[in-house]
C-alpha positions as CSV (number, residue, x, y, z in Angstrom):
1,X,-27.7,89.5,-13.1
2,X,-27.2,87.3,-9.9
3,X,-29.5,84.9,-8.6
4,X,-30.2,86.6,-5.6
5,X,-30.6,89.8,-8.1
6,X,-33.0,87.8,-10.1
7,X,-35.1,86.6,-6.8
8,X,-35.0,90.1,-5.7
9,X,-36.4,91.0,-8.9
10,X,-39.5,88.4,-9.3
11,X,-40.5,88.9,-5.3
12,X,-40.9,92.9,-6.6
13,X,-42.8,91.8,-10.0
14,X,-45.3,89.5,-7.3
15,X,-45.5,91.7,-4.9
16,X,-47.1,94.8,-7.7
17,X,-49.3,92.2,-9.2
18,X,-50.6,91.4,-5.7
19,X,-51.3,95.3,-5.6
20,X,-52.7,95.0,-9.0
21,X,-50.3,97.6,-10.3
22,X,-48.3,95.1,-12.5
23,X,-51.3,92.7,-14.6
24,X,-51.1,88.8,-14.0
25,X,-48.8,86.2,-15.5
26,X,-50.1,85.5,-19.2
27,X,-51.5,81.8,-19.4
28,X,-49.4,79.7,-21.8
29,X,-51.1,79.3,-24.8
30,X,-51.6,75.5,-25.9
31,X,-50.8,75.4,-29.4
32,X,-51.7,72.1,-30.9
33,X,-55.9,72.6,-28.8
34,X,-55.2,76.8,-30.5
35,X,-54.9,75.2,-33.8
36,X,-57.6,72.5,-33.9
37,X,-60.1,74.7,-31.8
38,X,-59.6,77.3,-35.0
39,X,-59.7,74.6,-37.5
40,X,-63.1,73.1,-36.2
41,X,-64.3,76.2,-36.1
42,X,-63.6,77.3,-39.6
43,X,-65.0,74.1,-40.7
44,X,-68.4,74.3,-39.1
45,X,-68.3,78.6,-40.6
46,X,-71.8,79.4,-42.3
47,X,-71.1,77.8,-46.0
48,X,-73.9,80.3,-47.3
49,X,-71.3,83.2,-47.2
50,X,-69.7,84.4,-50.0
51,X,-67.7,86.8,-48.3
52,X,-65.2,84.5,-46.7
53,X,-62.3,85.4,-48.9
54,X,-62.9,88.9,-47.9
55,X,-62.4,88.5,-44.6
56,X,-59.3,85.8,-44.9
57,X,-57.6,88.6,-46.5
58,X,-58.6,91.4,-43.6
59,X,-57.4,88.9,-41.5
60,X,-54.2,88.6,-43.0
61,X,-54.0,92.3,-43.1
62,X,-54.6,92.7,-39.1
63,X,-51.9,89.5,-38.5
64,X,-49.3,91.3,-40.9
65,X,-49.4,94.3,-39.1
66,X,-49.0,92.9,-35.9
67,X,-45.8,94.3,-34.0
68,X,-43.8,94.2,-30.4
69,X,-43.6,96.9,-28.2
70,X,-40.7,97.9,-30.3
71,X,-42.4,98.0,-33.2
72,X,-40.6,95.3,-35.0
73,X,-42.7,92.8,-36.9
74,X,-44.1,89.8,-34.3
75,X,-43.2,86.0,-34.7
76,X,-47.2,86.0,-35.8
77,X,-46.5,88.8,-38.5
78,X,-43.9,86.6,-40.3
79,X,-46.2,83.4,-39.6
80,X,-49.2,85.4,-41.6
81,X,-46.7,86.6,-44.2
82,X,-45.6,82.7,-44.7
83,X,-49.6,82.2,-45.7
84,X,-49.0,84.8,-48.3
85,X,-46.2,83.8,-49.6
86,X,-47.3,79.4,-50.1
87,X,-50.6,80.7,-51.6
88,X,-48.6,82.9,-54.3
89,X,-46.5,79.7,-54.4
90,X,-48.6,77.2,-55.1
91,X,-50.5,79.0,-57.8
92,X,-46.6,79.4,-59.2
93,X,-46.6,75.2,-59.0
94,X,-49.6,74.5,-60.1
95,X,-49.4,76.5,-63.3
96,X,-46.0,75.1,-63.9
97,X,-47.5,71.6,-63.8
98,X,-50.3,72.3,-66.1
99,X,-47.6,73.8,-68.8
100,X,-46.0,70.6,-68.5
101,X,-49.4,68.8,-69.1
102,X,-49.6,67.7,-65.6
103,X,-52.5,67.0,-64.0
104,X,-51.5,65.0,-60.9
105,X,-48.9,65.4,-58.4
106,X,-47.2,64.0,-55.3
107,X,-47.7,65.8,-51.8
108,X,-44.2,65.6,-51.7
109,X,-43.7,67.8,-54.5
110,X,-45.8,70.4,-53.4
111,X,-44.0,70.3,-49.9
112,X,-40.5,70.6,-51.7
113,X,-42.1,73.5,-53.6
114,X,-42.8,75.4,-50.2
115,X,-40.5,74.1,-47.8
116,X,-37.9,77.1,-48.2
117,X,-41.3,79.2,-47.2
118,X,-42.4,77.3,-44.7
119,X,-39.0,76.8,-42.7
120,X,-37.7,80.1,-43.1
């Protein structure tokens, strides 16, 4: 596509969003206020409910299933899927270091352990 193709184009795209047939540019998301906004919130979660593992795993569920308009599995599909996979993992270290009589640990280890995970 030329440029003047591709300037053609975005005047059309503002032009239908002025008409409101076309919705809005999305917002960028900020990513690192995202995460800690969700992680202050989970820490200040009602402590009296014994549910939450419940509704970590529906969560899960919902994030997992989460496609594109093609139907192929989202970027935040394989993200959720990663969570599965490091939990199963670190069960798998932990009980390898307490069949070696281990009780302590480096966090380094455990990163080794789920770094193939984590930067697939």
């Amino acid at each position: 596509m030329t440029k003047s193709e591709i300037k053609e184009k975005a005047k059309i795209k503002k032009s239908l969003q002025a008409k409101g047939l076309l919705p809005p540019d999305k917002k960028r998301l900020n990513r690192k206020k995202f995460i800690d906004e969700a992680r202050e919130q989970w820490e200040k979660r009602d402590l009296g409910c014994i549910l939450w593992d419940f509704y970590i795993q529906q969560a899960l569920v919902w994030m997992t299933s989460y496609t594109d308009m093609n139907l192929r599995p989202s970027p935040q599909a394989v993200g959720a899927a990663k969570v599965y996979k490091i939990a199963l993992k670190l069960k798998e270290f932990e009980e390898e270091k307490r069949e070696l009589g281990e009780t302590k640990y480096k966090f380094k280890e455990v990163y080794e352990s789920l770094k193939d995970i984590m930067e697939a």
